[in-house]
DSSP file (Angstrom, degrees, kcal/mol; ACC not computed):
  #  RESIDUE AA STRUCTURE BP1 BP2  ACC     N-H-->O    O-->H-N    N-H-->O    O-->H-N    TCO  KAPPA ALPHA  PHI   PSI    X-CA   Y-CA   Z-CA
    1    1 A X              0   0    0      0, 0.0   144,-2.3     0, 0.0     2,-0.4   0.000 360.0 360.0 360.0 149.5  108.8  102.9  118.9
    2    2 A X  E     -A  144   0A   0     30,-0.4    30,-3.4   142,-0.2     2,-0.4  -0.997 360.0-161.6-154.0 128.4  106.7   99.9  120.1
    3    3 A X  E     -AB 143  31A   0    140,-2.5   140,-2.3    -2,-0.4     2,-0.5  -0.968   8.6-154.5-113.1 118.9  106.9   96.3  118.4
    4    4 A X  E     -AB 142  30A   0     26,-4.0    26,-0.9    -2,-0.4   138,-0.3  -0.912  15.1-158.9-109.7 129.5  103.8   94.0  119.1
    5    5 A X        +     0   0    0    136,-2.5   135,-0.1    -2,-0.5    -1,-0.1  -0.011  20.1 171.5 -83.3  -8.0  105.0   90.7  118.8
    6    6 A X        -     0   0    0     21,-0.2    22,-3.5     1,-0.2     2,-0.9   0.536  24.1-141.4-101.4 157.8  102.6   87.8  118.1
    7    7 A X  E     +C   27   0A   0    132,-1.3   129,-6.5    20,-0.2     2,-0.5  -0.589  32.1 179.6-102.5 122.7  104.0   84.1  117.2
    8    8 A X  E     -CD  26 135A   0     18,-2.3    18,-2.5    -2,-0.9   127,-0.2  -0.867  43.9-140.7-121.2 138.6  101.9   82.7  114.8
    9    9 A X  E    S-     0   0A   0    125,-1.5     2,-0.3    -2,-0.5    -1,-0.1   0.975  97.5 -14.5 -60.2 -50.3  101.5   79.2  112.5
   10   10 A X  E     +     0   0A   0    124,-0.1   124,-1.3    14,-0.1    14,-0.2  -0.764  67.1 174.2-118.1 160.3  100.4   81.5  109.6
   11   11 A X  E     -ED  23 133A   0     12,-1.5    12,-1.6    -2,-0.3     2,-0.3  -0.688   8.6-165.5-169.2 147.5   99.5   84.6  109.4
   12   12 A X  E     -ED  22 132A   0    120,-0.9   120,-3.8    10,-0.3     2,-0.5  -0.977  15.2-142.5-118.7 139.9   98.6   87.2  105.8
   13   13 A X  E     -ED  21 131A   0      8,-1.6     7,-2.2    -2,-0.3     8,-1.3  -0.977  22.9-171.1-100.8  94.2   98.1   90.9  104.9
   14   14 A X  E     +ED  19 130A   0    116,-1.7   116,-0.8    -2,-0.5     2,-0.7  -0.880   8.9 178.2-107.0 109.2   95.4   91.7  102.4
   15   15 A X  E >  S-E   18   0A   0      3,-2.2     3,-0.5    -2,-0.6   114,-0.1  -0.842  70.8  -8.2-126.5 119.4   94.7   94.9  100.7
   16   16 A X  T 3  S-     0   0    0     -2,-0.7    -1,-0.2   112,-0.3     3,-0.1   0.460 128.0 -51.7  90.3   0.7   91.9   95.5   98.0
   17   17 A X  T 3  S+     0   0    0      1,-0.2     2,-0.3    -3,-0.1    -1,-0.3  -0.523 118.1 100.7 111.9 -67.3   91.0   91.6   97.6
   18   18 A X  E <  S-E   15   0A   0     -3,-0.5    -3,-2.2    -4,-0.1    -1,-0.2  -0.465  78.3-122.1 -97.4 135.4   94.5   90.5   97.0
   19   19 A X  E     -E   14   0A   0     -2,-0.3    -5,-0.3    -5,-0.3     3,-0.1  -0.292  28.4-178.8 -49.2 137.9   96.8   88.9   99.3
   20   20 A X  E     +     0   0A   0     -7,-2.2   102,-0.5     1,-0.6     2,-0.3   0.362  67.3   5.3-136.0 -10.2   99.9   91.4   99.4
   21   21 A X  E     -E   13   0A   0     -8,-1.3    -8,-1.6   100,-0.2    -1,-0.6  -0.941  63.4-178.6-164.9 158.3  102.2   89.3  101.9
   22   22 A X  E     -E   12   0A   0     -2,-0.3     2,-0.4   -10,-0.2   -10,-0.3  -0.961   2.4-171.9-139.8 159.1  102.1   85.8  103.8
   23   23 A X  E     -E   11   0A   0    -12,-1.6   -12,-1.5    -2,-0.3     3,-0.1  -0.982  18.1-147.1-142.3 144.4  104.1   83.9  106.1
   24   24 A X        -     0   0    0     -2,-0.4    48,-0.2   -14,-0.2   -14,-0.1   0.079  70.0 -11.7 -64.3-163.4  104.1   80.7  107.4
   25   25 A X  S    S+     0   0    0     46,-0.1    47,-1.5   -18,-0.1     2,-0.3  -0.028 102.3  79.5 -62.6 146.9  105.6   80.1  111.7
   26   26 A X  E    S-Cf   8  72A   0    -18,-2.5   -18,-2.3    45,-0.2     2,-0.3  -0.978  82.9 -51.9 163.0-149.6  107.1   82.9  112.7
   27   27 A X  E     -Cf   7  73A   0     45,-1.0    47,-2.1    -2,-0.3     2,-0.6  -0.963  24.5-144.3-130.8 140.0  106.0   86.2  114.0
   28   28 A X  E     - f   0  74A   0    -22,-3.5     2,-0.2    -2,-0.3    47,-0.1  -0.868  20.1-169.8-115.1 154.1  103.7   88.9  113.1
   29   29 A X  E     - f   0  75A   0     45,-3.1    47,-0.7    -2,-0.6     2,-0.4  -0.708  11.2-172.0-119.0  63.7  105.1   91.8  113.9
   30   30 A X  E     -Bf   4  76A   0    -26,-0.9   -26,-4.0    -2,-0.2     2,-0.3  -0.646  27.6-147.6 -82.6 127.7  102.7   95.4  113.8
   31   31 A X  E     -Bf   3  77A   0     45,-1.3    47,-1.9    -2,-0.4     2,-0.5  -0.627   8.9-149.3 -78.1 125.9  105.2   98.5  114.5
   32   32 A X        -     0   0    0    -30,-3.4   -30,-0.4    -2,-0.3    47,-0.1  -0.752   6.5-154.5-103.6  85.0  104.5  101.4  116.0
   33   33 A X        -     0   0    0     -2,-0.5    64,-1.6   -32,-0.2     2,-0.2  -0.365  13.4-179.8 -67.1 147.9  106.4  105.0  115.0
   34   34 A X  B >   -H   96   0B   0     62,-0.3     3,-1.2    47,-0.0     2,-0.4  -0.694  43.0 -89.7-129.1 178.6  106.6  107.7  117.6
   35   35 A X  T 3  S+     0   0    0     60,-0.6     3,-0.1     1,-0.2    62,-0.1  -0.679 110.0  36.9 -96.0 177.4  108.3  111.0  116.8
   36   36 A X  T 3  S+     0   0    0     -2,-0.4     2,-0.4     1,-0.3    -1,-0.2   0.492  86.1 132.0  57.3  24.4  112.3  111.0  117.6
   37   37 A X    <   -     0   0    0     -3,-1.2    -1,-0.3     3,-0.0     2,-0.2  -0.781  44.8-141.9 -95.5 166.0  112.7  107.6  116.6
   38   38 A X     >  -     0   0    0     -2,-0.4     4,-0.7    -3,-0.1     5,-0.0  -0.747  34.5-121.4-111.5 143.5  115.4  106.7  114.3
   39   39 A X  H >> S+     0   0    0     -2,-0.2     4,-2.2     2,-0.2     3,-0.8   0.879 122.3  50.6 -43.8 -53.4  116.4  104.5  111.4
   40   40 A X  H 3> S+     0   0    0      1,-0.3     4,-3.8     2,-0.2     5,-0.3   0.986 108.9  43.6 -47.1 -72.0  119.0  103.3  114.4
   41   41 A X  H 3> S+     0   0    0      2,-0.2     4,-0.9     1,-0.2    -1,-0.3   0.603 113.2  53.0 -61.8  -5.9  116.8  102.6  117.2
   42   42 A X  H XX S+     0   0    0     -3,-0.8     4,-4.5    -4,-0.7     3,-0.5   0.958 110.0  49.7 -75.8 -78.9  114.4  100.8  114.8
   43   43 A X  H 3X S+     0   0    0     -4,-2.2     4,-1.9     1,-0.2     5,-0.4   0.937 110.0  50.6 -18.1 -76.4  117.5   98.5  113.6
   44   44 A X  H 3X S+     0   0    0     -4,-3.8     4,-1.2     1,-0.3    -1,-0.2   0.853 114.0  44.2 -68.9 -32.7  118.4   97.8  117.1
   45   45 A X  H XX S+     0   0    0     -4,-0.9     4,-3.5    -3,-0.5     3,-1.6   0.987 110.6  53.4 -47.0 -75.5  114.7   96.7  118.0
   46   46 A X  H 3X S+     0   0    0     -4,-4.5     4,-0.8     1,-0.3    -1,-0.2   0.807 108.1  49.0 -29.7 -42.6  114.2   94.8  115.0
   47   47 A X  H 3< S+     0   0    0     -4,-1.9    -1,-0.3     2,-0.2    -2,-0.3   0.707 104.4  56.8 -74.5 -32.9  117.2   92.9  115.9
   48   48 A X  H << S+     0   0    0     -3,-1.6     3,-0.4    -4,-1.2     4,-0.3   0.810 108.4  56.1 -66.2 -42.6  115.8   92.4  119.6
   49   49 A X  H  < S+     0   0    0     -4,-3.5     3,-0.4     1,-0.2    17,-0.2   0.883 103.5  50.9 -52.8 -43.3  112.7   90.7  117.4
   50   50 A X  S  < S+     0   0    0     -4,-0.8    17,-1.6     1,-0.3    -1,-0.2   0.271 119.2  33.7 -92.9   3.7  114.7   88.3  115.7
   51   51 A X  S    S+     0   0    0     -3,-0.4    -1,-0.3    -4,-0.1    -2,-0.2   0.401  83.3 124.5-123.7  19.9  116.3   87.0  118.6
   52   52 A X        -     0   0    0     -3,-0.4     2,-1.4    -4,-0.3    14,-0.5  -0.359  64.5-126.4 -66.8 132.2  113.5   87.4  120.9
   53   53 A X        +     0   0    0     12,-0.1     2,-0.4     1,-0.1    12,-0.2  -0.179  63.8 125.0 -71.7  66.0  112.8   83.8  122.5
   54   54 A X        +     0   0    0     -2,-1.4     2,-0.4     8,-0.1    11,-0.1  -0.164  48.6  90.7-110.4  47.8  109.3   83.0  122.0
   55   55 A X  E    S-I   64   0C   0      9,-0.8     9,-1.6    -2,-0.4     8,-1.4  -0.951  79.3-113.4-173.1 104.9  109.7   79.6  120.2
   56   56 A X  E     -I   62   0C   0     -2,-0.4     6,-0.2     6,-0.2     5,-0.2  -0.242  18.7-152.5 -61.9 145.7  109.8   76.6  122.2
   57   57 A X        -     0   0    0      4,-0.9    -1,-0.1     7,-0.1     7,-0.1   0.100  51.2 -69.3-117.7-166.2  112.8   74.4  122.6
   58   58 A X  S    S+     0   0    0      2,-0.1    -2,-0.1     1,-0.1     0, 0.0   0.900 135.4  53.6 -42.0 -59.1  112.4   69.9  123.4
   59   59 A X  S    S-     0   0    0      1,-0.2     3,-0.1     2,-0.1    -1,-0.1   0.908 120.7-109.8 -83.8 -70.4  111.1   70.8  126.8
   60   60 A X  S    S+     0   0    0      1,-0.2     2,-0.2    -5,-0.0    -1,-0.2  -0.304  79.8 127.0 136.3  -0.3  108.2   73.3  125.8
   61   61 A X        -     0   0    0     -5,-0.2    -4,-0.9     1,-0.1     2,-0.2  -0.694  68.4-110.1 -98.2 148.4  110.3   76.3  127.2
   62   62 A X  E    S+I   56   0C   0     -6,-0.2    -6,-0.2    -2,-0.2    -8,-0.1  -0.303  70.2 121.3 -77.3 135.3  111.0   79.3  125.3
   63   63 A X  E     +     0   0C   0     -8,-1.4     2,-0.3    -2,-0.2    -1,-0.2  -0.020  52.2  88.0-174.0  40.2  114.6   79.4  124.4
   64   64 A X  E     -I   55   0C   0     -9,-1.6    -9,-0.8    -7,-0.1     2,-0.4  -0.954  56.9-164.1-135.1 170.1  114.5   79.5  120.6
   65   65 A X     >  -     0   0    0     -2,-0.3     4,-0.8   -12,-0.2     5,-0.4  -0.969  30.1 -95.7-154.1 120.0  114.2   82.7  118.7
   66   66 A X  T  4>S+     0   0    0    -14,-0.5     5,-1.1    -2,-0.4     2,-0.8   0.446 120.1  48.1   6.6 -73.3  113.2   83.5  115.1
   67   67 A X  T  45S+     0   0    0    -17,-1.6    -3,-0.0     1,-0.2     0, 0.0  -0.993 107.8  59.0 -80.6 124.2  116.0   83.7  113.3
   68   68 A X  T  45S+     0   0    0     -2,-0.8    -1,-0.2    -4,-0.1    -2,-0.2  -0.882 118.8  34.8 -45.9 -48.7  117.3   80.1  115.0
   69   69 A X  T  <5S-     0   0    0     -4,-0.8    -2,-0.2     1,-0.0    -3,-0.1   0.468 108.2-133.1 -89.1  -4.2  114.2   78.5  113.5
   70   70 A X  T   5 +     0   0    0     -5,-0.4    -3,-0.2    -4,-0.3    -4,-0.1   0.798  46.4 169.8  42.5  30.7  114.3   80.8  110.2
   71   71 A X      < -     0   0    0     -5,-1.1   -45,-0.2     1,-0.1   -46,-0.1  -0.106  34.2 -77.9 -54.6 155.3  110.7   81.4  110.6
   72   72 A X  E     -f   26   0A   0    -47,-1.5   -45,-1.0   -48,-0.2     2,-0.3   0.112  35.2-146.8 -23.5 144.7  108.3   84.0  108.7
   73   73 A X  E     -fg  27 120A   0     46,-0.9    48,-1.7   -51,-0.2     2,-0.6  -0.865  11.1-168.0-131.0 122.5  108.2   87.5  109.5
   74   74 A X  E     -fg  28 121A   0    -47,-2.1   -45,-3.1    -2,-0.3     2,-1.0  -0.808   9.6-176.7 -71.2  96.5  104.9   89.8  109.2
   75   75 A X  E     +fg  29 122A   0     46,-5.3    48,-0.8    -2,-0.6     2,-0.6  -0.714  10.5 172.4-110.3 112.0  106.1   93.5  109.5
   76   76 A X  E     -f   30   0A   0     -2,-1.0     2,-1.4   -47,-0.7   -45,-1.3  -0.747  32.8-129.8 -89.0 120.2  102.5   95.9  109.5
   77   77 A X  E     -f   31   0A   0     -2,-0.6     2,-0.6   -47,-0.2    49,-0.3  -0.647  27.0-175.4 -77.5 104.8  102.8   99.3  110.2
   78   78 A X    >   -     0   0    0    -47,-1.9     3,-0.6    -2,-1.4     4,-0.5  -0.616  16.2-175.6-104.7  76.9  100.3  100.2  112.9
   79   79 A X  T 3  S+     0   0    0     -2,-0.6     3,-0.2     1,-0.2    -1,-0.1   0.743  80.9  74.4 -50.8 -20.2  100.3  103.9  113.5
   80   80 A X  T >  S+     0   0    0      1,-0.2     3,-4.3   -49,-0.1    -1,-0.2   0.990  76.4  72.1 -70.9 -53.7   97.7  102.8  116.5
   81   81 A X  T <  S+     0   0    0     -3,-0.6    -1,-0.2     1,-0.2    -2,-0.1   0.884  94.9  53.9   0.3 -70.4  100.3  101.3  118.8
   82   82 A X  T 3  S+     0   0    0     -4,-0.5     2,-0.5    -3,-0.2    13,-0.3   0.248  85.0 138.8 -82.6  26.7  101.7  105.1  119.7
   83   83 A X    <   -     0   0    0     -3,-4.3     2,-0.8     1,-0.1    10,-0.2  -0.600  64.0-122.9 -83.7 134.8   98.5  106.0  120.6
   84   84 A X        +     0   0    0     -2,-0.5     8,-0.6     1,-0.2     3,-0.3  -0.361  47.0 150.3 -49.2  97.4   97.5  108.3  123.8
   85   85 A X        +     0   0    0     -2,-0.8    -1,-0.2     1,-0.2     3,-0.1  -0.293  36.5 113.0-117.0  40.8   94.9  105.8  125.8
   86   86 A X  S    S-     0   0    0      1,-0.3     2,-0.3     0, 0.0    -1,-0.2   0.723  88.1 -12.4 -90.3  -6.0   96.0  107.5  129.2
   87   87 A X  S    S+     0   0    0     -3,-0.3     2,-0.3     3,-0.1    -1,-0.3  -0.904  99.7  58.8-179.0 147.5   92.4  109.0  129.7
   88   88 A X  S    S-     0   0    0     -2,-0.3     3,-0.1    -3,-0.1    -3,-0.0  -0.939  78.4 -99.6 132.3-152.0   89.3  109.6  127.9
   89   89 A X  S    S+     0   0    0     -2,-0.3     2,-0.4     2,-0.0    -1,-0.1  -0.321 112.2  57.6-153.4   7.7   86.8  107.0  126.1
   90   90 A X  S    S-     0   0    0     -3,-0.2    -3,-0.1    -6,-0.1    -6,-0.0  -0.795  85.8-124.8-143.8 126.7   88.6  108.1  122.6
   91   91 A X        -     0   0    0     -2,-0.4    -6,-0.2    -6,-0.1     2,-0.1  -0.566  17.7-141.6 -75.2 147.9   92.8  107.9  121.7
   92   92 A X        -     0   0    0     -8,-0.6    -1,-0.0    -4,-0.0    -4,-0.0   0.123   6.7-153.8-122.8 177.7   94.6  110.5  120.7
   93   93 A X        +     0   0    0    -10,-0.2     3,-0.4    -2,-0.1   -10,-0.1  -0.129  63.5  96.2-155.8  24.3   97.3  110.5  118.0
   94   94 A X  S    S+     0   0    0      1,-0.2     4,-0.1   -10,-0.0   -11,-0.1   0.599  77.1  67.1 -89.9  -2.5   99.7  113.1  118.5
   95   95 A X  S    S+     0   0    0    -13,-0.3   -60,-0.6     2,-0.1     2,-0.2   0.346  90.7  85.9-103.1  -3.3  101.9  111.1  120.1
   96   96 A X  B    S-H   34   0B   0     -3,-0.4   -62,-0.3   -62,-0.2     2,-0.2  -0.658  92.8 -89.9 -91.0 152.9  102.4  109.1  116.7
   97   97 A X        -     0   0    0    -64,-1.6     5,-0.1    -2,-0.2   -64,-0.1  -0.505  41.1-100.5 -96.1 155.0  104.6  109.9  114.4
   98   98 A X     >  -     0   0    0     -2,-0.2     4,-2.1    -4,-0.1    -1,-0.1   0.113  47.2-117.8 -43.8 147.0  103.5  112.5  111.3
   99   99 A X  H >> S+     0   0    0      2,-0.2     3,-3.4     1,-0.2     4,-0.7   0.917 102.4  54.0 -31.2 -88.2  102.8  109.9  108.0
  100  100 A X  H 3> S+     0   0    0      1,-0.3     4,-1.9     2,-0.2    -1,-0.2   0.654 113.9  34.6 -62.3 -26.6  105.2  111.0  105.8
  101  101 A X  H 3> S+     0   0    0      2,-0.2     4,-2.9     3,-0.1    -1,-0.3   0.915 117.6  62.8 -71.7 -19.3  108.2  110.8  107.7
  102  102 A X  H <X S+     0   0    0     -3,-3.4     4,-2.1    -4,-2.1    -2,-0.2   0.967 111.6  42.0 -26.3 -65.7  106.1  107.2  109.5
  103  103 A X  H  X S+     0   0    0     -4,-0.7     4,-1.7     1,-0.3     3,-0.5   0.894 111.6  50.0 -85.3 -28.8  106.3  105.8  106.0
  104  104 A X  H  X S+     0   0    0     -4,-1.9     4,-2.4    -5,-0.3    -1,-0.3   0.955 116.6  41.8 -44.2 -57.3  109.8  106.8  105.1
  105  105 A X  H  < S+     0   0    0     -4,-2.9     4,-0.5     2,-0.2    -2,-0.2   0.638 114.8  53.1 -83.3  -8.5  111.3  105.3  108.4
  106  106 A X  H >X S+     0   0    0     -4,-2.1     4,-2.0    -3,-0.5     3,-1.7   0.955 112.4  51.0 -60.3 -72.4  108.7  102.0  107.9
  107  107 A X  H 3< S+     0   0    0     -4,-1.7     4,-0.2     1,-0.3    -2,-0.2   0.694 111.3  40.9 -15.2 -62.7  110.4  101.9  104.5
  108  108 A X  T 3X S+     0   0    0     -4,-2.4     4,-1.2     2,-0.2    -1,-0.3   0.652 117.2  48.3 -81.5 -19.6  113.7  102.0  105.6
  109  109 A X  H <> S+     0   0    0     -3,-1.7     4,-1.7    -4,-0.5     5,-0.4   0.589 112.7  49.1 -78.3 -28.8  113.2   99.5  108.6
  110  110 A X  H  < S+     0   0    0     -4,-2.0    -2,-0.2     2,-0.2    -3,-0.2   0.562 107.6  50.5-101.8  -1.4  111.3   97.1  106.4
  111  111 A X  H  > S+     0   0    0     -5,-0.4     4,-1.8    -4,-0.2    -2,-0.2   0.800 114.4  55.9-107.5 -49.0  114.1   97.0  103.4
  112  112 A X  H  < S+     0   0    0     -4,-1.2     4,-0.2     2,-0.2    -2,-0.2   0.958 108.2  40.0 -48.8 -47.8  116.7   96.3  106.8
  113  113 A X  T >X S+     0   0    0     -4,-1.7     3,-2.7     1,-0.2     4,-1.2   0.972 113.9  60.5 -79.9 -41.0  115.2   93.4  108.2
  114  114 A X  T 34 S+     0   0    0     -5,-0.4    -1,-0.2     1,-0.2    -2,-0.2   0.888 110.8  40.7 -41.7 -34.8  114.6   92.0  104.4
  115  115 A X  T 3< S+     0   0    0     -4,-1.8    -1,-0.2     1,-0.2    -2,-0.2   0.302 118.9  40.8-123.9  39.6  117.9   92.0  103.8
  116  116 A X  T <4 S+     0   0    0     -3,-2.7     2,-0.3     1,-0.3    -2,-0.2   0.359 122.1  40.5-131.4  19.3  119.2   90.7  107.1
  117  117 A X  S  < S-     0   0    0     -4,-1.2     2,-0.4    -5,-0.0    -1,-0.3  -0.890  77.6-122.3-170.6 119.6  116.2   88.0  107.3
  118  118 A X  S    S+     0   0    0     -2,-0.3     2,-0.0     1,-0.2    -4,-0.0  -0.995  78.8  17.2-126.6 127.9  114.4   85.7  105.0
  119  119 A X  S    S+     0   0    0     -2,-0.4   -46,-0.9   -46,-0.1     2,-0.3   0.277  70.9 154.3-104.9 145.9  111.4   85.7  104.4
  120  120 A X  E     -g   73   0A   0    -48,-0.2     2,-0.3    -3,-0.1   -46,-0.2  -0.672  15.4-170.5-103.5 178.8  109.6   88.6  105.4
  121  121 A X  E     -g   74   0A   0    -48,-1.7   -46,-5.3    -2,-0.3     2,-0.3  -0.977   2.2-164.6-161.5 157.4  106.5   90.3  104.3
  122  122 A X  E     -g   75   0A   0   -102,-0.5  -109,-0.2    -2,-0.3   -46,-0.2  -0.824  21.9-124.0-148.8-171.7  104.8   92.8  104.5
  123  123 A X        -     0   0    0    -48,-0.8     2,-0.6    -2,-0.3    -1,-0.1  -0.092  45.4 -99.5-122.4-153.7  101.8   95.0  104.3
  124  124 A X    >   -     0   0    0    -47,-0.1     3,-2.0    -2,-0.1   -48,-0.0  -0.742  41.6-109.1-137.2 119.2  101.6   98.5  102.5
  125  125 A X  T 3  S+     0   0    0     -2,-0.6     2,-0.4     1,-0.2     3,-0.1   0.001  99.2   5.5 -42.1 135.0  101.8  101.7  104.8
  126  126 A X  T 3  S+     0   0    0      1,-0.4    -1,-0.2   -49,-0.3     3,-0.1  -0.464  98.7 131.4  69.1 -33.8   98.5  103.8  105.3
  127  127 A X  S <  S-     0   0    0     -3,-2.0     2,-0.9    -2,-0.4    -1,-0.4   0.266  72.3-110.1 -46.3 160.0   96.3  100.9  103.1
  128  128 A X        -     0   0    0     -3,-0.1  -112,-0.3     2,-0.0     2,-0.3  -0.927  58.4-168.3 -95.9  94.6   93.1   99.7  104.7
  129  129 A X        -     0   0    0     -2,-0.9     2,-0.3  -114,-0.1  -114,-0.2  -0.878  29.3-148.8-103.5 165.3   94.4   95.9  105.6
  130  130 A X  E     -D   14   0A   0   -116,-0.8  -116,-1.7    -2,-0.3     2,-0.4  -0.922  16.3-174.2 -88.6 140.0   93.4   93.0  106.5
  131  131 A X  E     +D   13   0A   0     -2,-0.3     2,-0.4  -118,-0.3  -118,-0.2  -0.997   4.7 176.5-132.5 124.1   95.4   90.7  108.6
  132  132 A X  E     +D   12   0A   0   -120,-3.8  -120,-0.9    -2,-0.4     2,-0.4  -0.926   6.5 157.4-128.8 171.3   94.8   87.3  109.6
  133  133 A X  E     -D   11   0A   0     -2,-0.4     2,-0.5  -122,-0.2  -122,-0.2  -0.998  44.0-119.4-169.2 169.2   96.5   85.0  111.3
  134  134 A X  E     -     0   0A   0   -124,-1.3  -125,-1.5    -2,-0.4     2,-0.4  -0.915  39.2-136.4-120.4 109.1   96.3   81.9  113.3
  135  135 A X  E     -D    8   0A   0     -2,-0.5     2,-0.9  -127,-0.2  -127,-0.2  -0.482  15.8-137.1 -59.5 114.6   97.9   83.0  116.9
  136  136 A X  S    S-     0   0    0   -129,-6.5  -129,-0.1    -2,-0.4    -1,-0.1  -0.713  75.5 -27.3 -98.9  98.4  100.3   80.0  118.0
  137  137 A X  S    S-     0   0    0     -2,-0.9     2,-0.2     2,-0.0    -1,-0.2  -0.206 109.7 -89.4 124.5 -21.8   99.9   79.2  122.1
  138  138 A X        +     0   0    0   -131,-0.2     2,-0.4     1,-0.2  -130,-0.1   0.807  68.6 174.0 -11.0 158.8   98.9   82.8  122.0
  139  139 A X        +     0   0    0     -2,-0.2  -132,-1.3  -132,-0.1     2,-0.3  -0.850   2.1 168.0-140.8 134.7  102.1   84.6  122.6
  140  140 A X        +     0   0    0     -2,-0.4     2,-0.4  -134,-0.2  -136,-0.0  -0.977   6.1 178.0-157.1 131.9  101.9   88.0  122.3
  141  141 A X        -     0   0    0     -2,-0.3  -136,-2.5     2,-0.1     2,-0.3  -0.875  18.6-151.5-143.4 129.6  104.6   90.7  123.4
  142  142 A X  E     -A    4   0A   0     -2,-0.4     2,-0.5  -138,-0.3  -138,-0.2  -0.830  16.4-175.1 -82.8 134.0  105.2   94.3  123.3
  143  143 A X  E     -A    3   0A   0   -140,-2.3  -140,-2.5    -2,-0.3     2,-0.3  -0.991   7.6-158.5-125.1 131.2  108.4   95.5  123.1
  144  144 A X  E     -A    2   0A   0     -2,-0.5  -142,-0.2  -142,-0.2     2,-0.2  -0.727  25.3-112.9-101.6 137.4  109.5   99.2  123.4
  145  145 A X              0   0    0   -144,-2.3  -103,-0.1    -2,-0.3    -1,-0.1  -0.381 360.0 360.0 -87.2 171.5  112.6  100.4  122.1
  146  146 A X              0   0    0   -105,-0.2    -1,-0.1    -2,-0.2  -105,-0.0   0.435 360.0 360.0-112.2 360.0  115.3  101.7  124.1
């Protein structure tokens, strides 16, 4: 499972024409399923997001962390994340995990951090979005679960 992090002043999810989640600062967050991961290891990641420090303190350094600041969360499911880019000129996808159990464990990941973190949003698994956002410093992080 692979979280990429980026800390944004805004950022939105749009599918079909219509806006389908927004946030204000905070982080958007596209998730990446691989196969053996777990409703657990997901939790414990997620939780790694919301205290991750990427959110500047008085001095400019980071050493505040989502949930201190009660900031937005963007969570996107991005099946591309778990992709094989070790060789070629095209990525593979067998190393992601199959849809339907993808959108089941997206499901269940995105209904946890909703009700341990307000506000979230989100996008809608397999749709053709859009996402924009306005990238804050940039900050951008991958984090892999353990």
């Amino acid at each position: 499972m692979r979280a990429l992090l980026q800390r944004v002043q805004r950022a939105s999810v749009e599918i079909d024409g219509q806006i389908t989640g927004s946030i204000d600062a905070g982080l958007l967050v596209f998730l990446g399923l691989e196969p053996g991961d777990t409703l657990a290891l997901g939790e414990k990641l997620l939780e790694r997001v919301l205290n991750y420090r990427v959110f500047s303190d008085d001095q400019g350094r980071m050493n505040h962390s989502l949930r201190d600041l009660s900031g937005g969360l963007l969570l996107i499911s991005q099946f591309t994340l778990a992709a094989d880019t070790s060789r070629g000129l095209r990525p593979g996808f067998s190393t992601a995990m199959p849809p339907a159990e993808a959108e089941s464990l997206f499901q269940q990941l995105y209904a946890y951090v909703a009700a341990v973190h307000a506000p979230v949003a989100g996008g809608r698994f397999g749709a053709d979005m859009q996402v924009s956002l306005i990238n804050d410093g940039p900050v951008t992080f991958l984090l892999h679960a353990n």
